[in-house]
C-alpha positions in Angstrom: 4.2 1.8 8.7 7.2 3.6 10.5 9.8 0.8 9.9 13.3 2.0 11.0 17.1 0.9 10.0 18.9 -1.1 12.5 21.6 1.9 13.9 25.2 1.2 13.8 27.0 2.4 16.9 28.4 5.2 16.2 24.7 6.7 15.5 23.7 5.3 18.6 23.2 8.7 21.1 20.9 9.6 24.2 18.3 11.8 24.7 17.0 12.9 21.6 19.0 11.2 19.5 17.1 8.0 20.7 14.1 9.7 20.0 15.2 10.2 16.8 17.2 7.1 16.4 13.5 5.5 16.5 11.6 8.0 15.0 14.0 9.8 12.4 10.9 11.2 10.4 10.3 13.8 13.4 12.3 16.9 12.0 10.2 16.4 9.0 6.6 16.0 11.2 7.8 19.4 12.6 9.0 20.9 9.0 5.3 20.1 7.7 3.1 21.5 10.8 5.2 25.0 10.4 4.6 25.0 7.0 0.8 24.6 7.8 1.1 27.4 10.0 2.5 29.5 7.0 0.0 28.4 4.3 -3.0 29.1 6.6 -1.4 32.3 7.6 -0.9 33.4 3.8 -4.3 32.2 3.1 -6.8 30.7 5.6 -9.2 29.0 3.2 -5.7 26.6 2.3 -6.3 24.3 5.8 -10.2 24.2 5.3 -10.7 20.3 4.1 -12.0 21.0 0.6 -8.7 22.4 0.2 -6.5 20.0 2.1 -8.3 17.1 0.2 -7.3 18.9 -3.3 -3.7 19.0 -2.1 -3.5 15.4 -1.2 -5.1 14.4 -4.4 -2.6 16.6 -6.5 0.2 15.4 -4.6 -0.5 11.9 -4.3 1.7 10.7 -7.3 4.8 12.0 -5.5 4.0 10.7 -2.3 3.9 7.4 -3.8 7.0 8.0 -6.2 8.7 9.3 -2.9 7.9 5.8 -1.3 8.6 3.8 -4.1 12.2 5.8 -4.0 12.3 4.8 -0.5 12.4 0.8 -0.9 15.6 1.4 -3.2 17.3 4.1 -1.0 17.1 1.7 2.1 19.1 -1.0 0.2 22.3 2.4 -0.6 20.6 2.0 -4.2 19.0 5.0 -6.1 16.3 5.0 -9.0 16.8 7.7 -11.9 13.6 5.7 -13.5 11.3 6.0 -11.1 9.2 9.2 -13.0 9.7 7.4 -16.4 8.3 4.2 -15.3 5.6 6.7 -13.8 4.8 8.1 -17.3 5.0 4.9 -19.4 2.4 3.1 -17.4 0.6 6.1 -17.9 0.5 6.3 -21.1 0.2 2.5 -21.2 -3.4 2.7 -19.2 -4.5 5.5 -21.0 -3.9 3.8 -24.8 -5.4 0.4 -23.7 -8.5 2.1 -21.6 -9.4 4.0 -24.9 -8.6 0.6 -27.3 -11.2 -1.5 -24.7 -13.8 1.1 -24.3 -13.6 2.9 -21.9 -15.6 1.0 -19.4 -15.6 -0.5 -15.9 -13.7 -3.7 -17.4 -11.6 -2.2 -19.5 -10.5 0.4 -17.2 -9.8 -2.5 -14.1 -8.1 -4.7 -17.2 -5.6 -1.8 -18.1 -4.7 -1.0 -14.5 -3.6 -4.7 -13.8 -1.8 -4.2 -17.2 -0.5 -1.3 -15.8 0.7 -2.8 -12.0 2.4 -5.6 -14.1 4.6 -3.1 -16.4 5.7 -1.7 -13.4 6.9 -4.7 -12.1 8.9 -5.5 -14.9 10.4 -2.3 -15.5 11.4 -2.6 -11.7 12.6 -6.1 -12.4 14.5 -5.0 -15.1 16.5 -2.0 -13.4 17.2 -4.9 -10.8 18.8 -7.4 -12.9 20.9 -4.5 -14.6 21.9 -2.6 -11.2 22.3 -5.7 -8.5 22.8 -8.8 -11.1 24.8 -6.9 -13.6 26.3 -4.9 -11.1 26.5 -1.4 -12.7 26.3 2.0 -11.0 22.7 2.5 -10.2 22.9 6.2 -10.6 24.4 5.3 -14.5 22.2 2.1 -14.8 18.9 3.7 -13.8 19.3 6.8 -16.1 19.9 5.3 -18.9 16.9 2.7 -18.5 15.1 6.0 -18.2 15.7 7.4 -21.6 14.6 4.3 -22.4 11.7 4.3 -20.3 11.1 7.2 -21.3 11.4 6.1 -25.3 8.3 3.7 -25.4 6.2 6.2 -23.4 6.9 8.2 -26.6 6.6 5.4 -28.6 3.0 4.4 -27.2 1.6 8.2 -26.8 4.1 10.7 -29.4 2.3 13.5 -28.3 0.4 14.0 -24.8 -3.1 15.2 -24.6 -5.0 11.3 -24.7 -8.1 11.9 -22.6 -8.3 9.2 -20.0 -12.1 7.6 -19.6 -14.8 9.5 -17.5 -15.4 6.5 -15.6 -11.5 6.2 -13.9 -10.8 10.5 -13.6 -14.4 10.9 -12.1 -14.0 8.1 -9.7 -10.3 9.5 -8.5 -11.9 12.7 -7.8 -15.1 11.9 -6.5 -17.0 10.5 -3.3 -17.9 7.6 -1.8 -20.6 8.1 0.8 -19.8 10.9 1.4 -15.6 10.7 1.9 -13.5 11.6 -0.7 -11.8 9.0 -2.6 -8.6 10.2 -2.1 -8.6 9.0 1.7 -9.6 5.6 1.3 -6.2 5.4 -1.3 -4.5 6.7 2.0 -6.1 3.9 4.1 -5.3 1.1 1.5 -1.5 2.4 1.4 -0.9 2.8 5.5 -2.1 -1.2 5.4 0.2 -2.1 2.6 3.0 0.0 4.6 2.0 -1.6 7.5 2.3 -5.0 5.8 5.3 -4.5 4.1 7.1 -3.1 7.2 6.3 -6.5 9.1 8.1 -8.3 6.3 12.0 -10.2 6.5 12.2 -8.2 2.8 12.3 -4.5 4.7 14.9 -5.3 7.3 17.0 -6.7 4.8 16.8 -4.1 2.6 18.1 -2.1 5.6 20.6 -4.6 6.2 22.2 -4.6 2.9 21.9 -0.6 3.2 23.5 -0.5 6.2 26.8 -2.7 5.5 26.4 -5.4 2.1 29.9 -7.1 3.0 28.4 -8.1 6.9 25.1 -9.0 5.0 26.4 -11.2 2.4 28.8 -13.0 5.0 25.3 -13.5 7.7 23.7 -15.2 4.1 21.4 -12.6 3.5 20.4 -12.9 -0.4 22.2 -9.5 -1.2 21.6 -9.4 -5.4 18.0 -11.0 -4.7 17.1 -8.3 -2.0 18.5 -5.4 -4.1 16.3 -7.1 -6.8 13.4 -7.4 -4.9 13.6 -3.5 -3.7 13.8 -2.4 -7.3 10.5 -4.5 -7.9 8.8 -2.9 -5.0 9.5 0.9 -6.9 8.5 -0.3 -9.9 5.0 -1.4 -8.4 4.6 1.8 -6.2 5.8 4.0 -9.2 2.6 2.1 -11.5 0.4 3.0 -8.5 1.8 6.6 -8.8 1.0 6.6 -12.6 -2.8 5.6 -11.5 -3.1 9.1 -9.2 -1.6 11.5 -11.6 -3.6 9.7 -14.5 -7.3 10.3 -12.0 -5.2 13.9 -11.4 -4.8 14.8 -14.9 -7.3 12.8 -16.7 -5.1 12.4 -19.3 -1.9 10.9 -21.1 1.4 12.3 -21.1 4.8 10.8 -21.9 6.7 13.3 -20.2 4.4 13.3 -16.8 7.4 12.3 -14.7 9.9 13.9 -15.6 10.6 15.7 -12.6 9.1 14.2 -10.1 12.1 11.5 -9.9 14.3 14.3 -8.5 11.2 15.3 -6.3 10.8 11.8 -5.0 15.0 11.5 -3.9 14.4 14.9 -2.4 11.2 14.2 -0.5 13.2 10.9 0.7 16.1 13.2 2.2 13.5 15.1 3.5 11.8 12.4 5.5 15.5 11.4 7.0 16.1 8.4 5.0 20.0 8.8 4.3 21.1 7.9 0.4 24.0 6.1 1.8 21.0 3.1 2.6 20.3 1.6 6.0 18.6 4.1 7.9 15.0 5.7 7.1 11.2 5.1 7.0 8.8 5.4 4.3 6.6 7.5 7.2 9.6 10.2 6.8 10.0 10.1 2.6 5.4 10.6 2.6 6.3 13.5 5.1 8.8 15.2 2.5 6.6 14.3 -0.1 4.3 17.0 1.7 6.8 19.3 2.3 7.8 20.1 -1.1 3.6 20.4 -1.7 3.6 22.9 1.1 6.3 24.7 0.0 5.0 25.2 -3.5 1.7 26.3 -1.8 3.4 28.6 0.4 4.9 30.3 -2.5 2.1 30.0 -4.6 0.0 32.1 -1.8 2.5 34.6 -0.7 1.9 35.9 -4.4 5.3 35.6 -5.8 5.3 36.4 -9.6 5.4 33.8 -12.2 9.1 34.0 -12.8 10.5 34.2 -9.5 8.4 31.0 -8.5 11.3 28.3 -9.3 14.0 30.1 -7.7 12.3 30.6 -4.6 10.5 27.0 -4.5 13.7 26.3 -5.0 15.5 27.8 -2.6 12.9 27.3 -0.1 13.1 23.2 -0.1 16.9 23.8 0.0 16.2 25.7 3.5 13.9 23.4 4.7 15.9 20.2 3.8 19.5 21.9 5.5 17.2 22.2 8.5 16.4 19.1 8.6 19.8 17.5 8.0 20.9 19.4 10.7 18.2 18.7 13.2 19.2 15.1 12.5 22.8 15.7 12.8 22.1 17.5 16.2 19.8 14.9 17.5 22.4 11.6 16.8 25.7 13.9 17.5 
């Protein structure tokens, strides 16, 4: 699950900056026990596991937008989509759940619907970005507007109650652990998977130098493809959590949470530039911008100071980070 770039040499350092040369998701391990420390400090019932469990269930939909962001970032590619792709397929599920019922058919029916959209909105920004070969950052936000567009299109104004049956099964049991954890389970396999794949270290690969990769063979348009399909799937999968989360339908769900997701993949130590990161380090900054919102939420800041200082706070604990990094590989 901790899949690493290959370093070039002028990264490559001793001491600690092999530790982290392996492991570059470390400052963020250490950014997200302190903050720990700081929520149970603030407020002691936050680390009991009924709370814990709430956080992880709120946050899942960025941790799996942040690792969707991850796949694209490895490859020196960015996705301005990734939250619009998010709200469409939520949307999408929600609309064809209600049309089919409601029930245990129609709910499994609308989520393959929904995994399929996903891919072919990832498919699409592929074809645009690595076959077309326009600026991600330009190509990706304007497939987000129109993303975005025929979430509106599907769902004009949010509030579409999902089924009982899906938002009761998100938050619920299953003898006796919460559902929420077996999600985790299922995604450490797939990231396990995945990271034993040619696709990841090629992603890297291309990340890390595209004129050496396209001159050893390496498919470069196919892989840059194929990592924009891979955050269109985990960006679906992230629609399902905030869909169990919020029970309902809402064009505009992910609307932030794209710039959330780049951030939490900066915090983990993945660098934008592509070729160096792990999708252990963007989960890791996923949770630290959810324990920085606790931490602020807790210390009792008033409603209209809370932006500036959640603000302000991940920009602390991500120039921390960036220079732990820096200091480890100098």
């Amino acid at each position: 699950m901790a899949e690493t770039a290959t370093v070039p040499s002028y990264r490559r350092a001793g001491g600690i900056g092999r530790v982290l040369e392996r492991y570059p998701f470390l400052p963020a391990l250490v950014i997200v026990v302190a903050l720990l420390f700081l929520n149970g400090f603030f407020s002691p019932n936050s680390l009991s596991f009924r709370a814990l469990t709430g956080l992880l269930s709120t946050y899942m939909a960025l941790i799996l937008l942040s690792i969707a962001q991850t796949y694209v970032v490895y490859a020196g590619d960015i996705d301005l989509s990734a939250g619009a792709i998010l709200s469409l397929v939520n949307v999408a599920i929600v609309v064809l759940m209600e049309r089919w019922g409601g029930g245990a058919g129609a709910v499994l029916l609308a989520l393959a619907m929904g995994l399929l959209l996903g891919l072919v909105c990832g498919l699409v920004n592929g074809l645009v970005v690595a076959a077309l070969r326009l600026q991600a950052i330009v190509a990706t936000f304007a497939t987000s507007i129109f993303f975005t567009g025929l979430a509106l299109y599907i769902l004009p104004v949010a509030g579409t109650p999902a089924p009982a049956l899906f938002w009761r099964a998100y938050g619920g049991r299953f003898f006796g652990v919460p559902f929420v954890f077996y999600i985790l389970a299922v995604l450490a396999i797939l990231l396990a998977v995945l990271s034993r794949t040619r696709l990841v270290t090629q992603l890297l690969a291309v990340g890390d130098d595209p004129q050496a990769a396209y001159q050893t063979g390496l498919p470069v348009v196919a892989t840059r493809v194929k990592g924009y399909v891979l955050c269109g799937l985990f960006s679906a999968l992230a629609a399902f959590c905030i869909t169990g989360d919020t029970a309902s339908g809402d064009p505009l769900v992910g609307g932030k949470m794209t710039l959330y997701s780049v951030a939490a993949v900066v915090l983990g130590g993945s660098a934008l530039s592509g070729g160096w990161g792990t999708v252990v380090g963007s989960l890791l900054g996923a949770l630290t911008i959810a324990l920085v919102n606790s931490v602020v939420f807790f210390m009792g800041t008033p409603s209209e100071w809370q932006n500036f200082v959640q603000g302000l706070a991940i920009l602390l604990v991500l120039m921390a980070g960036v220079l732990a990094g820096r200091r480890g590989r100098s």
